[in-house]
N, C-alpha and C positions, 0 to 999 in steps of 0.2 A: 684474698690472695690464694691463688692456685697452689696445692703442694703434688710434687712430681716424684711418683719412686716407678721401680722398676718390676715389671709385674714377679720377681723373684721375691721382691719386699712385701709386694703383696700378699701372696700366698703365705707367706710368715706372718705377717698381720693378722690375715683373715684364723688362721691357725692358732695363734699365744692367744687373740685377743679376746677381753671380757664385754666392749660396749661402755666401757666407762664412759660418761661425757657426753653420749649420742643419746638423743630424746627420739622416741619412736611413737608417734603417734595410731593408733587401730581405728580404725573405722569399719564399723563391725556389728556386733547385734549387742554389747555391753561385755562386761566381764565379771565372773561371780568371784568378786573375793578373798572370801572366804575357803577359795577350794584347795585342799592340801598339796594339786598337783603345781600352785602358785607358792609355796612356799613362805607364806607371809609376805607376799609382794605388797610394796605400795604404790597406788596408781600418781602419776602426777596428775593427772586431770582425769575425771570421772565426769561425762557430761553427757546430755541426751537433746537431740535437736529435733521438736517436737511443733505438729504444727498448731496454729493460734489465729482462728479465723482466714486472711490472706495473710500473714504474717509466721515467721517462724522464731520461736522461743529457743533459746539454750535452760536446760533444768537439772538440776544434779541427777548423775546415774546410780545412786545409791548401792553401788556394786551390786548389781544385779545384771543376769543375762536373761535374755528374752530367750533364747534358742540352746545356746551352749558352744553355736561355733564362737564367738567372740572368744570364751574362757579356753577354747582347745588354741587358737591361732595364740591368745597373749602365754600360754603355757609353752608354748613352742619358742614363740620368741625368748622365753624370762631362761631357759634352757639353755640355750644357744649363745645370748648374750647376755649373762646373769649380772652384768653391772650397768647394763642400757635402763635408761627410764623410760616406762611403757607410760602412754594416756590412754584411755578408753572415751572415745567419740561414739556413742551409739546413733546409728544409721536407719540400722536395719529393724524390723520386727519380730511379730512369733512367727510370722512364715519367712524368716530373711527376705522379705522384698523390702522397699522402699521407692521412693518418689525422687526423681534426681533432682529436685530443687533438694531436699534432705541434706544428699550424699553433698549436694556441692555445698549447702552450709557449712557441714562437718571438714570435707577439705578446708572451706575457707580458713576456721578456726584452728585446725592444724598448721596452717601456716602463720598465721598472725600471733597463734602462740608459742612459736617459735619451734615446733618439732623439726627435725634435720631429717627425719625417713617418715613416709607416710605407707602403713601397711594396708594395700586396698584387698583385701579377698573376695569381693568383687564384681560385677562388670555390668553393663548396659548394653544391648543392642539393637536400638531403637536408632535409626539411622538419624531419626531430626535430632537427637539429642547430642551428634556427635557434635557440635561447635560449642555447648554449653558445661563438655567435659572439659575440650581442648582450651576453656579460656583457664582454669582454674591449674589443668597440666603445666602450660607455658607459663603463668605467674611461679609455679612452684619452680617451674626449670632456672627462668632468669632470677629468684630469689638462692641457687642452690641448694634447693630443696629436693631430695629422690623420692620416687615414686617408684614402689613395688607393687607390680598386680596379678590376681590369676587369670586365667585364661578361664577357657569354655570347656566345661568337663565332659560335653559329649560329644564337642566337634573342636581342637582347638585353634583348629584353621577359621573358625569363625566367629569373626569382628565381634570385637566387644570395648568396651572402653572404661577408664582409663589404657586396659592393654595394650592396642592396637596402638598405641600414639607411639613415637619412635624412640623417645624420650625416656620411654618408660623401663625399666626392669621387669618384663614379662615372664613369668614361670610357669611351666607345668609340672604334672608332676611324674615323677620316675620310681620305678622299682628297684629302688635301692632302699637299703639296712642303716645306715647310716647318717648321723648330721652331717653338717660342714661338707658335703660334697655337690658342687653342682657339674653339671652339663652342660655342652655348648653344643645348638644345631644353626648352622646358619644360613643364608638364605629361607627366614621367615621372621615374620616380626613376635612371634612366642620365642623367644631365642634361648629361655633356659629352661633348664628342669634339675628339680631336684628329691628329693623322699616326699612322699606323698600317697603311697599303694600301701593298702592292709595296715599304714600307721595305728599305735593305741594311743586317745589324745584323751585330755581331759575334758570332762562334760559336764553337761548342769548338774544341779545339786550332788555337788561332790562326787559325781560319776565318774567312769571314765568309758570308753570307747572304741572299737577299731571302726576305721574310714579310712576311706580315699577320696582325693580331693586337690586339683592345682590351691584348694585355699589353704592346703595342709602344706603346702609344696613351698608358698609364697613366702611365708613368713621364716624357711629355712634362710633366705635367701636375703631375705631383709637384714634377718639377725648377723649373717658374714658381713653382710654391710656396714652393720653397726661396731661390730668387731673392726673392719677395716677402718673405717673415720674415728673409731677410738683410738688408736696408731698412727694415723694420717689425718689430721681432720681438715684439712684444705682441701681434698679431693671433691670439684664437681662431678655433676651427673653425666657429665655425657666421658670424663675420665673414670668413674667409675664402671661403667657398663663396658669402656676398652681395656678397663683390666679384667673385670669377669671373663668375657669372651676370652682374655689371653690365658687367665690361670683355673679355668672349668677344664673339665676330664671329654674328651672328643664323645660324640652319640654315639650310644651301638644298641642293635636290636635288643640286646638282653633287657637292658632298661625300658621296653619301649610299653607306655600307658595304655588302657583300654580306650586313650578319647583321638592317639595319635594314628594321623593318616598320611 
């Protein structure tokens, strides 16, 4: 059952709220648990979708990160929405690539285990592969399931997927200081942006970091979300992306990324 507010309620929403209630799934390269900038987080799902001959395996993730982006995006989220339940789906490797049968395992399992936001940071642009994104997209759309993804950090005008799908909450990222704030540009399908320049994130072995990165961007954007369906939790996806658009702050050059053209 759809619930209806008015993008004023929104914006109050996305602002008081903690994520209570909102399961956020990461699909990502793991997450170190242990890291102070997690705060004793506990994951609901830790799992690694690994392959096994022609066959692919789910295997526990032992809170571990291969790379350390997983543990800076679930720190950004636990941040943002400090009462959302994070999962770590590990995807990715030690060089964050992966194999899109992988990725779309790992969506699979985000959905059948019932996560409500699937945090993608990110993307594919192998043109054959676009039908075998779009089948696992649209199961998440008609389940009410969101999907948040980044874009291309050197060109973000170029197709990559999950983001390029319409469905999607596409983010880059923007020069701005702040959480909780996005952007709207419109006329394109990267339609958000939000912090993501010179951020300091957390990193492997209890590090921490400055980067930029729409993967730093994305998970701002997830976390308001999860803040919003904490306050609203009937909202679909294609309602959620018309309130964005209505209660983001207009583009302007100041914010503008080193990947936007």
């Amino acid at each position: 059952m759809n619930t209806w507010i008015t993008p004023e309620e929104a914006r109050l929403a996305i602002g008081r709220g903690r994520g209570k209630g909102v399961r956020i799934a990461l699909l990502d390269s793991g997450v170190e648990v242990g890291h102070p900038a997690l705060g004793g987080l506990e994951l609901s799902d830790d799992i690694v979708i690994v392959p096994d001959d022609a066959k692919l395996r789910v295997v526990p993730g032992e809170g571990r990160d291969l790379y350390g982006h997983g543990t800076a995006v679930a720190a950004i989220l636990h941040r943002v929405a400090p009462e959302a339940e994070i999962g770590s789906i590990r995807v990715l490797g030690e060089s964050l690539s992966a194999r899109t049968a992988i990725i779309l395992e790992g969506a699979r399992q985000a959905i059948e285990r019932g996560y409500h936001i699937l945090n993608c940071s990110l993307g594919c642009g192998i043109p054959e592969h676009v039908l075998k994104y779009k089948y696992w997209v649209d199961e998440a759309y008609t389940k009410g399931v969101h999907v948040v993804a980044a874009c291309n950090n050197h060109d973000s005008g170029r197709p990559e997927w999950p983001g390029f799908f319409s469905s999607v909450l596409t983010v880059n990222m923007a020069r701005v200081a702040a959480d909780r704030e996005v952007y709207y540009r419109p006329g394109s399908l990267v339609e958000f942006a939000a912090r993501g320049v010179d951020v300091e994130v957390a990193w492997r072995n209890g590090g921490m970091k400055t980067v930029s990165g729409s993967s730093f961007a994305a998970p701002q954007v997830a976390a308001m979300l999860a803040c919003l369906l904490g306050e609203a939790p009937g909202i679909s996806p294609v309602q959620a992306k018309a309130l964005f658009q209505r209660v983001a702050h207009g583009w302007t050059d100041s914010i503008m990324p080193p990947n936007q053209r």
